[in-house]
C-alpha positions as CSV (number, residue, x, y, z in Angstrom):
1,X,18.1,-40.9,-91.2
2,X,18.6,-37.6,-93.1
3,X,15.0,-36.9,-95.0
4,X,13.5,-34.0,-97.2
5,X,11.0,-33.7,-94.5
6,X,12.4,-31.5,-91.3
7,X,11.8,-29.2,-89.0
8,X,13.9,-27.2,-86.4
9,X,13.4,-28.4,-82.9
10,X,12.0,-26.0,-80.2
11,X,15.6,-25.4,-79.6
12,X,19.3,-27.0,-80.1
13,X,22.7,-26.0,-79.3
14,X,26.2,-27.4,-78.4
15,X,27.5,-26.6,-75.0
16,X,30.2,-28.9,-72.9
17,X,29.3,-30.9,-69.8
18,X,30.9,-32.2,-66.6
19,X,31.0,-36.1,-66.7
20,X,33.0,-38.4,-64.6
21,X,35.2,-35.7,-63.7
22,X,35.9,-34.4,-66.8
23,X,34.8,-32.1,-69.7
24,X,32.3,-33.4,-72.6
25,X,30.6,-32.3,-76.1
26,X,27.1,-32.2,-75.3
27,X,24.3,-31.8,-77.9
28,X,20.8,-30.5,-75.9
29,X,17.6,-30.7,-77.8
30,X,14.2,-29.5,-76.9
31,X,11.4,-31.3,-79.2
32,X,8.2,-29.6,-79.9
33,X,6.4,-32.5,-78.3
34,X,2.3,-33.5,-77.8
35,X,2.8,-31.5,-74.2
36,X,3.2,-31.8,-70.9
37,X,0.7,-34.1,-69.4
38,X,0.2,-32.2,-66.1
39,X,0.9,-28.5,-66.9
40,X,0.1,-27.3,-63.5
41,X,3.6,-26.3,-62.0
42,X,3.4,-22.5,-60.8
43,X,6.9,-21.5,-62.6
44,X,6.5,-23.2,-65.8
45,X,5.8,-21.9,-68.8
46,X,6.9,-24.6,-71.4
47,X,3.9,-26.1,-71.2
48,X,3.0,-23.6,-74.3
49,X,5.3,-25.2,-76.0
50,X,3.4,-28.0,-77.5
51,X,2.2,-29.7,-81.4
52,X,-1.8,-30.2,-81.4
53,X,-1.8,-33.0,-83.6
54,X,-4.7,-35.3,-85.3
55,X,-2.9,-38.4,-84.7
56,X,-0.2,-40.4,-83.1
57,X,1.0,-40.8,-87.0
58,X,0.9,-37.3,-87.5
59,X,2.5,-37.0,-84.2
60,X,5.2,-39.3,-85.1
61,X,6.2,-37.6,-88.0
62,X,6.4,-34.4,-86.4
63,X,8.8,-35.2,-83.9
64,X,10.7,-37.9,-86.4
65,X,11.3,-34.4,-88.9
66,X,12.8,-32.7,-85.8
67,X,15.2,-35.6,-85.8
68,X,15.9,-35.3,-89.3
69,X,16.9,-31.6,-88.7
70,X,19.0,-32.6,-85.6
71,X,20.9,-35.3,-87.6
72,X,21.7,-33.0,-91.0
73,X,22.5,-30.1,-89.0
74,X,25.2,-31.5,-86.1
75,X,28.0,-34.2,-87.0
76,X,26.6,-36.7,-84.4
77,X,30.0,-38.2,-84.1
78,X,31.7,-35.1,-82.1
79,X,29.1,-35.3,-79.2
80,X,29.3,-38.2,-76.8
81,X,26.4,-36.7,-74.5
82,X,22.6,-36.2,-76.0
83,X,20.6,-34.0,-73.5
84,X,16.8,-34.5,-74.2
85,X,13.8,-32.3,-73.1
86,X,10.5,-32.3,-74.3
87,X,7.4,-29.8,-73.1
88,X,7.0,-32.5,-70.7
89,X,8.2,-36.0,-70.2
90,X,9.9,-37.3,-72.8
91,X,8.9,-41.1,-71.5
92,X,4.9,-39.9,-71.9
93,X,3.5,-42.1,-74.7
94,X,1.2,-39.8,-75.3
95,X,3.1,-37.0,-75.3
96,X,6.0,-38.7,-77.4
97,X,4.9,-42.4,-79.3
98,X,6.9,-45.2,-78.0
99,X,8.2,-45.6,-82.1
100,X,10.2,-42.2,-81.8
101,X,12.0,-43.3,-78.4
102,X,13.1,-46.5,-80.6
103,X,14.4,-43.7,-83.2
104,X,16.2,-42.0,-80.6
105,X,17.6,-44.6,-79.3
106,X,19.1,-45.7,-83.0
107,X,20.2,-42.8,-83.4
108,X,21.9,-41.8,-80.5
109,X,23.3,-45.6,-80.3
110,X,26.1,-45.8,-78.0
111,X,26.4,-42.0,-76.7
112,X,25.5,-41.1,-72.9
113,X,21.9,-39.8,-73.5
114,X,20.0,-37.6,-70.8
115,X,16.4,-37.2,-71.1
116,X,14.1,-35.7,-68.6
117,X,10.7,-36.9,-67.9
118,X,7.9,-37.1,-64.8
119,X,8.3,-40.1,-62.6
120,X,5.0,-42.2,-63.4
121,X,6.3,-42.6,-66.9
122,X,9.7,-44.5,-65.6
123,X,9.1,-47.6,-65.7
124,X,10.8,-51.0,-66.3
125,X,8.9,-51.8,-69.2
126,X,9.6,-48.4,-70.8
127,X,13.2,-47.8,-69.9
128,X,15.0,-51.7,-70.4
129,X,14.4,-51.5,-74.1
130,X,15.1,-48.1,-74.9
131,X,18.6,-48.7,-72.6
132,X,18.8,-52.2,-74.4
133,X,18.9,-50.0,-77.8
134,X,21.1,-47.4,-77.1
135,X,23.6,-49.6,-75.4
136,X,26.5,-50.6,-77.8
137,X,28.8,-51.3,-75.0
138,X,30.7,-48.0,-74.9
139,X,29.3,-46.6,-71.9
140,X,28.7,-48.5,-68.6
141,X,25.4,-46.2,-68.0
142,X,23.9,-45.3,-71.6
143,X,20.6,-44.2,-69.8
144,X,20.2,-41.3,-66.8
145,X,16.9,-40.1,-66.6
146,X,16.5,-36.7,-65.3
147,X,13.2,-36.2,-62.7
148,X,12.3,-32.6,-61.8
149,X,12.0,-33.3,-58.5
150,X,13.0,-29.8,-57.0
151,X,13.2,-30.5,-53.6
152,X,12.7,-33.7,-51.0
153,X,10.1,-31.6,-48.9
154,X,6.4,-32.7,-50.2
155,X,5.0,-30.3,-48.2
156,X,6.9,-27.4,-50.6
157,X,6.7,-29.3,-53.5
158,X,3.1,-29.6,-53.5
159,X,1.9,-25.9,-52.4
160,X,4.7,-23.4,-53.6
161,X,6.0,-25.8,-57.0
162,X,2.3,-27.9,-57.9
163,X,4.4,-30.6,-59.0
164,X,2.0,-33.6,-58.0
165,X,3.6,-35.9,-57.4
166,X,5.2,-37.4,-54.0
167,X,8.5,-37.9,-52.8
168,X,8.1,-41.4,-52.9
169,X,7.0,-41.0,-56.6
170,X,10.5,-40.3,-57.1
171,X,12.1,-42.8,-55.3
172,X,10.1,-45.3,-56.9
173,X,11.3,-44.5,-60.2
174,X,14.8,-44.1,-59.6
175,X,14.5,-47.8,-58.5
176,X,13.2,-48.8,-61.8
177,X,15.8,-46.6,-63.6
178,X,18.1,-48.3,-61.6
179,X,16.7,-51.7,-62.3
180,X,16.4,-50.9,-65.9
181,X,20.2,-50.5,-66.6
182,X,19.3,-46.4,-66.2
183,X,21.2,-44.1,-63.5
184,X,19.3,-40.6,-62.1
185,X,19.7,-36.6,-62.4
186,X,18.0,-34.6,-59.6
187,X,16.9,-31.4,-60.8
188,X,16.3,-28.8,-57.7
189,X,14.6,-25.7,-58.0
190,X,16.0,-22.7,-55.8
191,X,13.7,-20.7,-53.9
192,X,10.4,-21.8,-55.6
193,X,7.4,-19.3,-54.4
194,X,7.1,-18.0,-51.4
195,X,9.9,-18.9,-49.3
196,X,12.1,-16.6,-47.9
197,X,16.0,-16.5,-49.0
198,X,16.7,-18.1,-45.9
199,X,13.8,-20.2,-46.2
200,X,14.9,-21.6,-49.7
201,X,19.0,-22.0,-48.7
202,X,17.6,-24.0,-45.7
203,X,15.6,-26.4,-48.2
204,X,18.0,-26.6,-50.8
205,X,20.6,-27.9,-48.2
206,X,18.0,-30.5,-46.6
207,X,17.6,-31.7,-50.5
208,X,21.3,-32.2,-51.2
209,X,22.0,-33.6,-48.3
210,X,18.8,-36.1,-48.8
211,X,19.9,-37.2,-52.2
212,X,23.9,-38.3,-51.4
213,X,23.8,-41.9,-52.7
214,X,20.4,-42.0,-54.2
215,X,21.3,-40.3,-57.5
216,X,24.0,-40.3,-59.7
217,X,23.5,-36.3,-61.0
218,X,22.6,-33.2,-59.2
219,X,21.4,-30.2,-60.9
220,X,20.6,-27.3,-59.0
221,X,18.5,-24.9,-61.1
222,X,17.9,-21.4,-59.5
223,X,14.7,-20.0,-60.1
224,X,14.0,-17.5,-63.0
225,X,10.7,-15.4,-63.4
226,X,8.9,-17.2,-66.8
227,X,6.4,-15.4,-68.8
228,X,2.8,-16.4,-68.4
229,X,3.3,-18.0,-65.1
230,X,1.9,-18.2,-61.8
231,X,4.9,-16.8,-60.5
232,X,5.1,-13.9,-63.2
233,X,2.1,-12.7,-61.4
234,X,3.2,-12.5,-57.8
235,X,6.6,-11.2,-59.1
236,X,5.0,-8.5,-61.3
237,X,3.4,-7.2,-57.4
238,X,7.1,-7.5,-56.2
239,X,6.0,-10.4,-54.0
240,X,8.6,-12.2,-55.0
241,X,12.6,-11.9,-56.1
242,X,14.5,-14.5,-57.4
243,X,17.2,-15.7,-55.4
244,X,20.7,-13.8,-54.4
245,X,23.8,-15.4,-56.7
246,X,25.5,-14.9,-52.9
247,X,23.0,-17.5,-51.9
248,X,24.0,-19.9,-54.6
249,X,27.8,-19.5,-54.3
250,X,26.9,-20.7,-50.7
251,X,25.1,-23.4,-51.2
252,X,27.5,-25.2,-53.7
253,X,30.2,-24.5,-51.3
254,X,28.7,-26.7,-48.8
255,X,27.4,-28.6,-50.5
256,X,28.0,-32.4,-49.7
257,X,27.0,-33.6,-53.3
258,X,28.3,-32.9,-56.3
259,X,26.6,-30.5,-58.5
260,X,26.0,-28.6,-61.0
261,X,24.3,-24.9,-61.8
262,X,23.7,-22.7,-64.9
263,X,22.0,-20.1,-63.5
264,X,20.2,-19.2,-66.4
265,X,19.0,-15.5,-66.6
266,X,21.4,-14.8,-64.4
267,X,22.2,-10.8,-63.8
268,X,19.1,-10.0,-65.0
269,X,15.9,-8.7,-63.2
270,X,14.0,-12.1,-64.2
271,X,17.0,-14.4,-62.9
272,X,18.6,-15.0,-59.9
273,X,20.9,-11.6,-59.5
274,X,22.8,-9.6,-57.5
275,X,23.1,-5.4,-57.7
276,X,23.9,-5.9,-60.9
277,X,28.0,-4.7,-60.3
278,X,29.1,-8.0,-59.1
279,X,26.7,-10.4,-61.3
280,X,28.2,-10.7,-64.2
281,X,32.1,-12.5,-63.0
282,X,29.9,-14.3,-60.6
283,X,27.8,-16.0,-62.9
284,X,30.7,-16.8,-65.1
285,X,32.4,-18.1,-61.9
286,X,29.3,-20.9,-61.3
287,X,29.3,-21.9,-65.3
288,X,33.1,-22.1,-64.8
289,X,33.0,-24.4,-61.6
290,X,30.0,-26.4,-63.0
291,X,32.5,-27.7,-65.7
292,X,35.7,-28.3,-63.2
293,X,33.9,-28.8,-59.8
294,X,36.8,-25.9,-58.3
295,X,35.7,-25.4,-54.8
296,X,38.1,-23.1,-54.4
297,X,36.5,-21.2,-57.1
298,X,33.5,-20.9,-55.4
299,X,35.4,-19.6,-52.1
300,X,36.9,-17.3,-54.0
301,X,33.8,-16.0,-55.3
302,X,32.1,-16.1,-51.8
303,X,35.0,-13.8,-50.4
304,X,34.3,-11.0,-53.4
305,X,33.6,-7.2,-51.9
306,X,30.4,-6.0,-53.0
307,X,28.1,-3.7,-51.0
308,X,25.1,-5.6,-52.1
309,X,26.7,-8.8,-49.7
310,X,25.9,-6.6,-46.7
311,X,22.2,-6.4,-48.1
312,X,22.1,-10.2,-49.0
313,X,23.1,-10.9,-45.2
314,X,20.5,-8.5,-44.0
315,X,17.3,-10.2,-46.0
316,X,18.7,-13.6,-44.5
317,X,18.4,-12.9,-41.2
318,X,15.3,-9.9,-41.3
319,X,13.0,-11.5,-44.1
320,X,9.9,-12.7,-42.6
321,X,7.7,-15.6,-43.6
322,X,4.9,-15.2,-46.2
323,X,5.2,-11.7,-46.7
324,X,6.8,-9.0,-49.8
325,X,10.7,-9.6,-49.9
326,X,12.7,-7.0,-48.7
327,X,14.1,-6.6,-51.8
328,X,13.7,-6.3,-55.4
């Protein structure tokens, strides 16, 4: 696999995961793919992220050097999760050639791979023989494939996210994940553009709650303010604050799935934050319960004293619809 030709992924690192109830080695890799076949969502920028190439060939061998890299730079053996992003959707044949999702999958043969990807791409005839590769028998689900659906409400999705596509999108390709041998991760954005605090807690409950038994992951990803973005703009005129860390320990306390949050940015003006006094053993505290699933951590949390709750209690119950946030 190893060749003289490589090239460093967008991004790679080693981090630990929750699986199963318990704690794994996970490898995540973002490949500098052809680029996200939509590119409309208001938060995004990875969509800049992308190789302009001539060819599929040329294509192919960009992403196949990335591998390379990957494969001479980690010891494949001491991670039994793969996490896989793209600019996009890793299942895109345009955006990645169907030939580098049978290199993956040779690979990565017999780890637990996660690879994220837009719903029209996830289809029976894509996923059975990518699962039927990376299958050796070690795992009873090889395959999850990870849909950024951010919330169950199309009605939010489609004017403060621009994801387009439906609901129903979604559920039809978790039933051919599911029918491919495949399970699901959720991904669900916190407090997309504008929606109140209360607003967003009251749609990120009504998603949980719509995806018990549908999915076998949950990620909850709180919203951070992204360069270049839609939602750089309206945050740069203070219409818009990412969401409270108060409102997040909340939420996974009641939650009635299991899931999972790195609030990433988190403490910082960009990322979902506090007053900045209380942020930083809070955020440690969600990492820390997104790897052991403690409730009582969470609780814990919740009952910290901070004089910045008292504000977070206030903006629930005083911020209005559609209009600047209270706060900053």
């Amino acid at each position: 696999m190893i060749s003289d030709n490589q090239k460093k992924p967008i991004a790679c690192w080693r981090g630990k995961e929750r699986y199963n109830g318990r704690t794994v080695e996970c490898l995540t890799i973002i490949f500098e793919s052809g680029g996200c076949s939509w590119a409309r969502c208001r938060m995004c920028s990875y969509r800049f992220e992308k190789y302009t190439a001539r060819s599929c060939e040329e294509l192919l061998e960009h992403l196949h050097a990335q591998l390379c890299w990957v494969s001479s730079q980690f010891s494949l053996d001491e991670f039994p999760m793969i996490k896989i992003f793209t600019s996009g959707s890793f299942f895109d044949p345009e955006e990645v050639p169907p030939a580098f999702l049978t290199l993956v999958a040779q690979v990565f043969r017999g780890k637990i791979v996660i690879a994220e990807s837009r719903p029209e791409y996830i289809t029976r005839e894509t996923i059975e023989p990518f699962v039927a590769e990376l299958d050796d028998g070690t795992h009873p689900t090889p395959l999850y494939c990870a849909i950024g659906l951010e919330t169950t409400n199309d009605s939010i999705r489609e004017k403060c996210i621009n994801k387009g596509f439906s609901y129903a999108d979604f559920t039809t390709a978790a039933a051919n994940a599911h029918a491919a041998g495949a399970g699901v991760k959720a991904y669900l954005l916190f407090k997309p553009l504008f929606l109140t605090e209360a607003e967003a807690m009251a749609d990120m409950r009504s998603s949980l709650a719509g995806l018990a038994g549908q999915v076998e992951m949950v990620s909850m990803n709180p919203c951070t303010v992204q360069k270049r973005t839609e939602l750089e703009m309206y945050w740069k005129q203070g219409a818009y604050r990412p969401p409270y860390l108060w409102s997040i320990l909340s939420l996974l306390k009641g939650s009635p799935v299991e899931v999972t949050c790195d609030p990433l940015g988190g403490g910082q003006k960009r990322g979902p934050h506090n007053c900045g006094t209380c942020d930083y053993e809070i955020v440690r505290g969600i990492r820390d319960y997104s790897l052991t699933g403690d409730r009582d951590l969470i609780g814990a949390l919740l009952e910290t004293e901070c004089a910045c709750k008292g504000e977070w209690e206030y903006v629930l119950s005083r911020e209005q619809p559609y209009c600047m946030p209270l706060t900053r």
